[in-house]
C-alpha positions as CSV (number, residue, x, y, z in Angstrom):
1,X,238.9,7.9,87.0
2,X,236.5,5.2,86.5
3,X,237.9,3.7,83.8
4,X,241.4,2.9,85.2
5,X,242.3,0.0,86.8
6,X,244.9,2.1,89.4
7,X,243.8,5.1,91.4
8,X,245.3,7.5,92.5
9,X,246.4,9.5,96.1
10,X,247.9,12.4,97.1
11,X,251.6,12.6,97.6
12,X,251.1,13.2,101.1
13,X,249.8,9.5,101.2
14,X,252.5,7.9,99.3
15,X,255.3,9.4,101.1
16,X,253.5,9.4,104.9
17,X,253.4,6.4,106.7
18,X,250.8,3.5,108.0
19,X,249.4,3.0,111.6
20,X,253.1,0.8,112.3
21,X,255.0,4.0,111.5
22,X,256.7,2.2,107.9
23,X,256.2,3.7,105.2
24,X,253.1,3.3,103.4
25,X,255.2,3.1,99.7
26,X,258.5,1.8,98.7
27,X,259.0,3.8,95.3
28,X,261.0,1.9,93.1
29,X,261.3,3.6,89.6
30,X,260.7,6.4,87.9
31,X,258.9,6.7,84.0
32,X,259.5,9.3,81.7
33,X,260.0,10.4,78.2
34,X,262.7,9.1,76.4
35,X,264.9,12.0,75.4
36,X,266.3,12.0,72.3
37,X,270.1,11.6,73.0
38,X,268.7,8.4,75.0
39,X,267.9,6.4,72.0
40,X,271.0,5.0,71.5
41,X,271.2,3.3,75.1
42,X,267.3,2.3,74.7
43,X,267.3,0.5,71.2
44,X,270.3,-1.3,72.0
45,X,268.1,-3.0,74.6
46,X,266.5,-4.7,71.4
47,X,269.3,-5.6,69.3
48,X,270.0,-9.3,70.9
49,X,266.2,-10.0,69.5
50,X,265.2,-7.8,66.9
51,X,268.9,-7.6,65.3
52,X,268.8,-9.8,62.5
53,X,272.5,-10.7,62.2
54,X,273.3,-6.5,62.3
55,X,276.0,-4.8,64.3
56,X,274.7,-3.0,66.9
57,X,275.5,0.8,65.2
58,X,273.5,-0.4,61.6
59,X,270.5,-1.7,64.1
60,X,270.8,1.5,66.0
61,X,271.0,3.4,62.6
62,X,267.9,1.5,60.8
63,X,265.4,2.0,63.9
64,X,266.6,5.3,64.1
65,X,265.5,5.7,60.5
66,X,262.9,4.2,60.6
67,X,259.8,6.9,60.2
68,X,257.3,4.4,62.5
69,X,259.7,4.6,64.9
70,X,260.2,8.0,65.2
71,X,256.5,8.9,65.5
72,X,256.1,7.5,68.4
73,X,256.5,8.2,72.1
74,X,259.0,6.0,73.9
75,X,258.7,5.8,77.2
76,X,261.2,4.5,80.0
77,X,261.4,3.2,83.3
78,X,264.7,3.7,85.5
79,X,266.0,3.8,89.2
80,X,266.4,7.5,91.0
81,X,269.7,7.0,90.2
82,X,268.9,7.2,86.5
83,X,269.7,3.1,85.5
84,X,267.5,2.7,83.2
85,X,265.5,-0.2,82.7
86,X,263.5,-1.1,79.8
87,X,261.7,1.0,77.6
88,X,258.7,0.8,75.2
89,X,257.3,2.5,72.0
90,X,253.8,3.9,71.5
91,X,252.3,4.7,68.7
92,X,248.3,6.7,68.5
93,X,246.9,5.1,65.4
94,X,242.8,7.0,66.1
95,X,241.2,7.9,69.2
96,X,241.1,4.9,71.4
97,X,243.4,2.9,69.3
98,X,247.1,2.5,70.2
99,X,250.3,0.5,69.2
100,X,252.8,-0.3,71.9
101,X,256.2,-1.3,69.8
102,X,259.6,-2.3,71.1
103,X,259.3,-3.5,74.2
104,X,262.7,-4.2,75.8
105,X,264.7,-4.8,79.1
106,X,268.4,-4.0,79.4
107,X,270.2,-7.4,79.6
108,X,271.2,-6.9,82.9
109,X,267.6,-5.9,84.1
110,X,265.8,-8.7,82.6
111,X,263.2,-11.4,84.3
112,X,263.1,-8.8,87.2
113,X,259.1,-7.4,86.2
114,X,260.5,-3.8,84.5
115,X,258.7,-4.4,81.5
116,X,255.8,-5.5,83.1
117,X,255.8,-2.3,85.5
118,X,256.6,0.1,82.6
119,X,254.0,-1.2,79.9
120,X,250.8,-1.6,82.8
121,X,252.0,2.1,83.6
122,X,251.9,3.3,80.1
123,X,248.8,1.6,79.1
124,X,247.2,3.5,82.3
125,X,249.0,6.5,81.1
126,X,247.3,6.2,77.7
127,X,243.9,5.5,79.0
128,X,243.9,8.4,81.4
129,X,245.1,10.8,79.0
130,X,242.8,9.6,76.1
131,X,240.0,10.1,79.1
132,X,238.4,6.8,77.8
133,X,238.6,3.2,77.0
134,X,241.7,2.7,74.9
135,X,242.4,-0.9,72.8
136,X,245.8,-2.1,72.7
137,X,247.6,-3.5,69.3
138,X,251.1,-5.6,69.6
139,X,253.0,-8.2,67.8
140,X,255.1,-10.5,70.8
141,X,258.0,-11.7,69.7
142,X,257.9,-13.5,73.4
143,X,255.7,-16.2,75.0
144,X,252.5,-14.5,74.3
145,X,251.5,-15.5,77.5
146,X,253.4,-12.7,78.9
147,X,250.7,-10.0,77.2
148,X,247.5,-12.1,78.0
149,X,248.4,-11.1,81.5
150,X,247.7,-7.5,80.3
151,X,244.4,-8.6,78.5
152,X,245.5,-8.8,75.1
153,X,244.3,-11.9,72.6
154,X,246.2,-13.1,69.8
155,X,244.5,-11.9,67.1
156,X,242.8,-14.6,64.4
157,X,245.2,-16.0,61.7
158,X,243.6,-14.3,59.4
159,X,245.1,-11.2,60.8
160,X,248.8,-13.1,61.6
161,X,250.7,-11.0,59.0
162,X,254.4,-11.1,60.3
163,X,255.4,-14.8,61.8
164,X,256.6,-15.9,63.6
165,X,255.9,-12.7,65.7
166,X,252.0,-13.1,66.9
167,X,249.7,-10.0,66.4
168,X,247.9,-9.3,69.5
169,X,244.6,-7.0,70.7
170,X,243.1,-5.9,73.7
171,X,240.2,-5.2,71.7
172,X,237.9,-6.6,68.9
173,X,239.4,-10.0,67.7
174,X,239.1,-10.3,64.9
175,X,240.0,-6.4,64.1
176,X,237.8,-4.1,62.2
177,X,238.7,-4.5,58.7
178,X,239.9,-0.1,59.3
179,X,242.0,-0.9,62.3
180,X,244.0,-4.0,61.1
181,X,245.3,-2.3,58.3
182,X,247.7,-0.6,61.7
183,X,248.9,-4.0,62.0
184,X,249.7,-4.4,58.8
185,X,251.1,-1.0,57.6
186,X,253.2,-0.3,61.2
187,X,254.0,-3.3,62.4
């Protein structure tokens, strides 16, 4: 696919091995779906940031009721002995327009490049399946440094709606006056 930045090879070419005889590919993680009895482990990931003073169950319990949470797909990344990792939210707002929500490391796990793994695999992901150019919209509550590595631009301050979190784009900046009403209404 043209439009992806990663390509992709058989199987037989990830597990065989170069001229040396090592293997070609060290796998190192696995992403999936989160599954629904999962949630509990993943949000918790968040509560140390996003928490607001709340126990962890009423945190738990308020992104678990949340309806723009439980839209979208959640993705994981953990070890092939099923650690997991960090996890992320998605969220399809039109065709080639997407959120990505929630982005969080286990404690443990963190300043090790999981997130960074999991959300350039998930953007791919999106890309390929929407068989297209895809935008990206996010608010950082981190350096936003670490999401300019991934092309996004804060977006204008016109458009800051939720400080001190910064509303990011890989797209348009400023948004279309139809798309930032996503960042608005979701975020």
């Amino acid at each position: 696919n043209d439009l992806a930045g990663t390509w992709i090879r058989p199987k037989e070419m990830f597990d065989g091995c170069n001229d040396e005889g090592a293997r070609r590919f060290a796998p190192v993680a696995r992403m999936r779906i989160v599954q629904p009895d999962e949630n509990a482990i993943v949000l918790r990931f968040g509560h140390d940031v996003w928490g607001e003073g709340e126990d962890v169950e009423s945190f738990i319990t308020r992104y678990d009721d949340n309806p723009n949470h439980q839209r979208g797909t959640r993705y994981l990344l953990e070890t092939f002995e099923g650690t997991i990792l960090c996890n992320l939210n998605t969220l399809r707002f039109r065709r080639g327009l997407m959120g990505i929500a929630s982005v969080a490391t286990a404690p443990e796990h963190r300043k090790r490049g999981w997130a960074s793994l999991l959300l350039r695999a998930v953007m791919e992901l999106m890309r390929f399946q929407e068989g297209g150019p895809v935008d990206f919209l996010l608010f950082s509550e981190v350096d936003p440094g670490f999401y300019r590595t991934f092309g996004f631009k804060d977006l204008p301050d016109a458009q800051q709606h939720h400080a001190p979190s910064v509303a990011m784009s890989t797209g348009a900046c400023p948004l279309p006056s139809d798309d930032e009403r996503f960042v608005q209404q979701y975020f």
